[in-house]
C-alpha positions in Angstrom: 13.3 81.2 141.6 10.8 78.9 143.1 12.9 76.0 141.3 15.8 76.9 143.4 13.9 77.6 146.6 12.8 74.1 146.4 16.4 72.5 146.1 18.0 71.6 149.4 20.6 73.6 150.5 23.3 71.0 149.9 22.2 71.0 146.5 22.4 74.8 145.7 26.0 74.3 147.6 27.2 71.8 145.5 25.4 74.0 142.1 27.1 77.1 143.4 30.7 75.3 144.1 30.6 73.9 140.2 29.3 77.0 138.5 32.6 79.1 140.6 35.1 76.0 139.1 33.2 76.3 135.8 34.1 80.3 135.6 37.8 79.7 136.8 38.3 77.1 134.9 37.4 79.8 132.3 40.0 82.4 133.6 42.7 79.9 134.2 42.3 79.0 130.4 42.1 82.6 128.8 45.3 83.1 131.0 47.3 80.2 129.7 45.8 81.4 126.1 47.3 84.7 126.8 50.6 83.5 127.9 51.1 81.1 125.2 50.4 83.8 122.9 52.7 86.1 124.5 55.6 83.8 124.9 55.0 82.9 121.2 55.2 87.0 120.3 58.2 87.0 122.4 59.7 84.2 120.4 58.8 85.6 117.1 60.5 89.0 118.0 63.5 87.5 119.0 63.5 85.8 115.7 63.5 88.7 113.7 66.1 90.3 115.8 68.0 87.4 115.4 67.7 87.6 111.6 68.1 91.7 111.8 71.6 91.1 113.8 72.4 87.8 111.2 71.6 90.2 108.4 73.4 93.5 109.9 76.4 91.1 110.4 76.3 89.8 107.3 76.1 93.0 105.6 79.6 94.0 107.6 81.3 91.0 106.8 80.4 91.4 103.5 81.4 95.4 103.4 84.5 94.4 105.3 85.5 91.8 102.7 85.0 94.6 100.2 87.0 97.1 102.3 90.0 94.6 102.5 89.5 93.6 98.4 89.4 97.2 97.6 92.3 98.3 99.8 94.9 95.4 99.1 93.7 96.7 95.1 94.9 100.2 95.9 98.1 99.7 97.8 99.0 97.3 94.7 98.0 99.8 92.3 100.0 102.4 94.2 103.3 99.8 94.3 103.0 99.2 90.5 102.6 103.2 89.9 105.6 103.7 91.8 107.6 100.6 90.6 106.3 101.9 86.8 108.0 105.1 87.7 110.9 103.2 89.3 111.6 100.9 86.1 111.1 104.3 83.9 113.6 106.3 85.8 116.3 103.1 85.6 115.8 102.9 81.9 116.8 106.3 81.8 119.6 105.9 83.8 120.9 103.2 81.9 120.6 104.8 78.5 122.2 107.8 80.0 125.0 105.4 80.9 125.3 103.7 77.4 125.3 107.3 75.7 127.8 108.1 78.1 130.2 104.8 78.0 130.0 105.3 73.5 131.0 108.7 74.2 134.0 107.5 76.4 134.7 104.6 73.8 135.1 107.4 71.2 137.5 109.1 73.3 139.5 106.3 74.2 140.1 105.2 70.5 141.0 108.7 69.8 143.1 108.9 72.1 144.7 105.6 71.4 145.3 107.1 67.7 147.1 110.1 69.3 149.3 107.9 71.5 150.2 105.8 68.7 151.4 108.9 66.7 153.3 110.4 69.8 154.9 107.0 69.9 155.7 106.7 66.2 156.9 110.0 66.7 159.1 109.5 69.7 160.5 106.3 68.0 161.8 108.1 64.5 163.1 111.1 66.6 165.1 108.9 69.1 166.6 107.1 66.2 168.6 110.4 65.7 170.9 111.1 69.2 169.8 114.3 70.8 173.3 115.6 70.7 173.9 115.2 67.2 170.6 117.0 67.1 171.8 119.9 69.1 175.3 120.1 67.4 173.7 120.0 64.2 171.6 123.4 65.4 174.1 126.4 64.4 171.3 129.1 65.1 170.9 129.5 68.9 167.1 130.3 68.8 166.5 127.5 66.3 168.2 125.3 69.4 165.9 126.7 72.0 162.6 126.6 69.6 164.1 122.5 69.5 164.1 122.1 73.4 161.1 124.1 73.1 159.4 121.5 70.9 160.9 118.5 72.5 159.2 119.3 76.2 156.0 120.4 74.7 155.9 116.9 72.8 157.1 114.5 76.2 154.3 116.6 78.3 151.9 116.4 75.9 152.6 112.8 75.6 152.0 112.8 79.7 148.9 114.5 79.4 147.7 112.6 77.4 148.5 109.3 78.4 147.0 110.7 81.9 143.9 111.3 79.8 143.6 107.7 78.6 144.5 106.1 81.7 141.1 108.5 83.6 139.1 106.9 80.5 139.7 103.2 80.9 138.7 103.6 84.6 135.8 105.8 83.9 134.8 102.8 80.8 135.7 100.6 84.1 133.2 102.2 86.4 130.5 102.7 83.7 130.6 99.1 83.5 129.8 98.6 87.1 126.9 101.4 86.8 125.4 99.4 83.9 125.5 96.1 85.4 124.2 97.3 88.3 121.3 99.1 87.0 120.4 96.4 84.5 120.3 94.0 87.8 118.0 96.9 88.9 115.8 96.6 86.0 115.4 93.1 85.9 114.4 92.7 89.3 112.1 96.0 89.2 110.6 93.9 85.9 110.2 90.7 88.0 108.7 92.1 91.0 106.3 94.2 88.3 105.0 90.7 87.1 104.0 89.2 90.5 102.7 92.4 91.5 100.4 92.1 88.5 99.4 88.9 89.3 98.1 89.6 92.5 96.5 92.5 91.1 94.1 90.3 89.1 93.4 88.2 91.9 92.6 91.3 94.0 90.2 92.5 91.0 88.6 89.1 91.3 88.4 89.0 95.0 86.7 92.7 94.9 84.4 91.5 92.2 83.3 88.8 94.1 83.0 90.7 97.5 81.2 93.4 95.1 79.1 90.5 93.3 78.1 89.5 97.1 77.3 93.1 98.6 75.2 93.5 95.9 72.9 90.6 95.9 72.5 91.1 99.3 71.4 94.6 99.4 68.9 94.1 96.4 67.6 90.7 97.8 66.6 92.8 100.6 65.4 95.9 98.2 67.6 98.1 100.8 69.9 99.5 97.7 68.1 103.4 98.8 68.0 102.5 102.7 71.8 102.0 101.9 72.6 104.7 100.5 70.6 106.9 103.1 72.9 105.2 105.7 76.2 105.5 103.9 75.4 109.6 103.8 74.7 109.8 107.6 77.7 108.3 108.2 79.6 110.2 106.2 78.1 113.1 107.5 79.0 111.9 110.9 82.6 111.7 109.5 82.6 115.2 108.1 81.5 116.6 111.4 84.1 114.6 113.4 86.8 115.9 111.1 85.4 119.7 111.1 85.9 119.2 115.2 89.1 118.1 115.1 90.5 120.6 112.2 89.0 123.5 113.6 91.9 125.3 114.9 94.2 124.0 111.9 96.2 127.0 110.7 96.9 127.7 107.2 100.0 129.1 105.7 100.1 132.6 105.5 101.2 132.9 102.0 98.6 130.5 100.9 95.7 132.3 99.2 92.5 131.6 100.6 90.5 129.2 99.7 87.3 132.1 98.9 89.6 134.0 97.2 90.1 131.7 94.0 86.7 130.9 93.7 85.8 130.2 90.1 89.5 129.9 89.0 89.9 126.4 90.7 90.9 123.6 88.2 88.8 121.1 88.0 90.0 117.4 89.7 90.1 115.6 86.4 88.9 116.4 83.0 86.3 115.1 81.6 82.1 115.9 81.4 80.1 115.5 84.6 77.6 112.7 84.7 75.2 114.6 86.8 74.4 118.2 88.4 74.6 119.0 91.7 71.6 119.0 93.7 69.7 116.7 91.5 67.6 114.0 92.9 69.3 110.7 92.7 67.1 107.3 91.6 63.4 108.0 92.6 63.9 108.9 96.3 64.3 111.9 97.9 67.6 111.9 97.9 70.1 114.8 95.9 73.6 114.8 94.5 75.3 116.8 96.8 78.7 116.6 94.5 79.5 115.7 91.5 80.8 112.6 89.7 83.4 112.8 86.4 83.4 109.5 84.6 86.9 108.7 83.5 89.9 106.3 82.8 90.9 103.6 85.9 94.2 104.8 86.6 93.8 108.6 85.8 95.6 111.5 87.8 93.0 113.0 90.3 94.8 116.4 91.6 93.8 118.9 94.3 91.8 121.9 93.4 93.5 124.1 95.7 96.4 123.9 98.3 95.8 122.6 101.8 96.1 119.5 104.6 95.2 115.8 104.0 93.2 114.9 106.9 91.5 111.8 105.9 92.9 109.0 103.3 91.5 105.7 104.1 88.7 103.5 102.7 85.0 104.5 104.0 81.7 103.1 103.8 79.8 103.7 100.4 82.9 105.8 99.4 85.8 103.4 98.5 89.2 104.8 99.0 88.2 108.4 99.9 90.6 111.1 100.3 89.6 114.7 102.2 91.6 117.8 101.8 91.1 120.7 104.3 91.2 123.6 103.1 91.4 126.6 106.4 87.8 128.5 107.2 85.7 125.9 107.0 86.4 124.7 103.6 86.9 121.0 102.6 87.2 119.3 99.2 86.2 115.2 99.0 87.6 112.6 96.4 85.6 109.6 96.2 85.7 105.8 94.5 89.7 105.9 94.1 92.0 103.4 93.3 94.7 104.6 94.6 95.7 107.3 96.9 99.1 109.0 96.9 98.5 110.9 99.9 98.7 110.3 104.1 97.3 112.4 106.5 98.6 115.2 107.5 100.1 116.1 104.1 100.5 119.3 102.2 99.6 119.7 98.9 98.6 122.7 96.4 96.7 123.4 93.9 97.7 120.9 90.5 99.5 117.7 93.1 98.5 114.5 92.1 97.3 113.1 95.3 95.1 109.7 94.1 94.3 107.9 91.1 90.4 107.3 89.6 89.1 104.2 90.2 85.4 102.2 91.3 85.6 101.7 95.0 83.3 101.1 97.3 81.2 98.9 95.2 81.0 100.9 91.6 80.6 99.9 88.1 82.0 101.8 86.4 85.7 104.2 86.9 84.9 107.6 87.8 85.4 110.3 90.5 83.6 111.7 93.0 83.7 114.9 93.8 82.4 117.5 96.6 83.2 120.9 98.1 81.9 121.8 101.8 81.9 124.8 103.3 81.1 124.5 107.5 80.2 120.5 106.6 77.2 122.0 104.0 77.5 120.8 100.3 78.3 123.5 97.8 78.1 123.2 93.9 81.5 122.7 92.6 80.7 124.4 89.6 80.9 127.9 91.1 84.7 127.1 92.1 86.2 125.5 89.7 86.2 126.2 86.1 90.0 127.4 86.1 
């Protein structure tokens, strides 16, 4: 202190002026510090949400190419099912219509054999005059038996001439009928082919959208997170759908759905690949269906009678079909390749109403399978088994 009480005034001024620039100097410094830091936090968080929305819209554009893959591979699945059945039913038709046309062939030569006789026989018996005939008769029921004869031969003769005539323009018609359905066949058989060539495209394009998805999701180790967010939206489905079927009505003749528990069929033969309820991979998540490994292309049919209320392609689910049962009860079909229903279709118990398949990004064909009762999961074992 006795320093500083020796310093002029002007001095301790000045000293006093430089140590307050000093300390805001100081301030002013940890400020722009703080700001620079914060502007560079700002910067980095927009960065990540930058590369969260890149990756979020990535991931869509990749399910969505795998949406449109897997879709354009069901509806051309469904065309060559139908044009299958189309080209079966024609080849029927047309080998109906060549048993038919031999059958008429026979009968024509037949009856070109009888004519000829009639003929023949007309010919010899008008080489004799019919009055010397009738003078030559003595006995008057031999002459009337004669007349007799003689009209039951010229009609006969008519009818059958009639007969033949009604065969070469049946022959003539069956002609038509076979030309027309062999055109039939031959462009059901052509349009078979390029619908089989853009089939294999559409497999390649969905294993390439597949081959995509993939990578993604496992670059980014999200393959559980994934599946976690494909449930909760199908959850979200399932509850939109219970709101807006809840005052379906049922047939009354239908048997309830509670009623046939245990005598169900099952959707598709074949040996579960899991049990309902177990956990799935090594999170916490459990089956809440079941999944039947089977052919590509195999008949899927429904359990029990009731009202298609969803049949499109869904998130995590491929071509997913939903039946609704009445009170409550719902059955799902999952992974298809083809569905054979629309909404707001009936079907019972036993329809074919899709084909097995691996949408929705699977490996391997195989259906997946649940029952819900009030949008809860119930083990499909306890319903089906009929």
């Amino acid at each position: 202190m006795a320093v500083f009480s020796r310093l002029p005034w002007p001095a301790l001024a000045l000293g006093a002026l430089l140590a307050y620039y000093s300390i805001a100097a100081a301030a002013q410094s940890e400020e722009e510090t703080a700001r620079a830091q914060l502007s560079d936090l700002q910067q980095k968080i927009q960065r990540v949400t930058a590369e969260i929305a890149t990756a979020q819209t990535r991931k869509n554009t990749l399910l969505e190419q795998l949406r449109k893959a897997e879709l354009i591979l069901g509806g051309l699945q469904r065309q060559i099912h139908d044009n299958e059945d189309g080209l079966q039913r024609a080849q029927q038709q047309l080998d109906e219509l060549f048993t038919r046309r031999d059958e008429l062939a026979r009968a024509r030569d037949e009856q070109q054999s009888l004519i000829a006789g009639e003929l023949d026989m007309v010919y010899r018996m008008g080489r004799q005059s019919q009055v010397k005939i009738l003078l030559n008769q003595e006995d008057p029921h031999t002459l009337a038996r004669t007349l007799t004869y003689y009209r039951y031969v010229f009609d006969a003769r008519q009818q059958n001439i009639e007969k033949y005539r009604n065969t070469l323009i049946q022959l003539e018609t069956l002609a038509q009928d076979i030309t027309r359905t062999t055109t039939l066949l031959e462009n059901t058989r052509s349009t078979l082919g390029r619908q089989r060539s853009d089939l294999e495209q559409a497999q390649k394009n969905r294993e390439l959208a597949l081959g995509r998805l993939t990578a993604d999701i496992r670059s980014k180790g999200g393959e559980l997170k994934q599946m976690e967010q494909n449930r909760q939206q199908l959850e979200r489905l399932l509850e939109v759908i219970e709101e807006a079927v809840v005052n379906l009505s049922v047939p009354e003749n239908f048997k309830p759905f509670v009623d046939a528990r245990g005598d169900m069929p099952w959707p598709i033969a074949g040996k579960p690949s899991n049990r309902f309820g177990m956990q799935r991979n090594a999170g916490k998540m459990r089956w809440q269906g079941i999944t039947i490994p089977s052919e590509a292309g195999a008949t899927v049919t429904a359990i029990h009678h009731g009202r298609v209320v969803y049949a499109d392609w869904f998130r995590g689910s491929g071509l997913l079909l939903i039946i609704d049962h009445g009170n409550d009860y719902m059955s799902l079909y999952a992974h298809n390749q083809t569905l054979l229903h629309e909404v707001g279709e009936w079907v019972t118990a036993g329809t074919p109403i899709s084909t097995v398949g691996n949408s929705g990004g699977q490996g391997d064909a195989a259906l997946y399978f649940e029952i819900r009762h009030k949008g809860k999961p119930t083990n499909p074992a306890i319903w089906c088994g009929g």
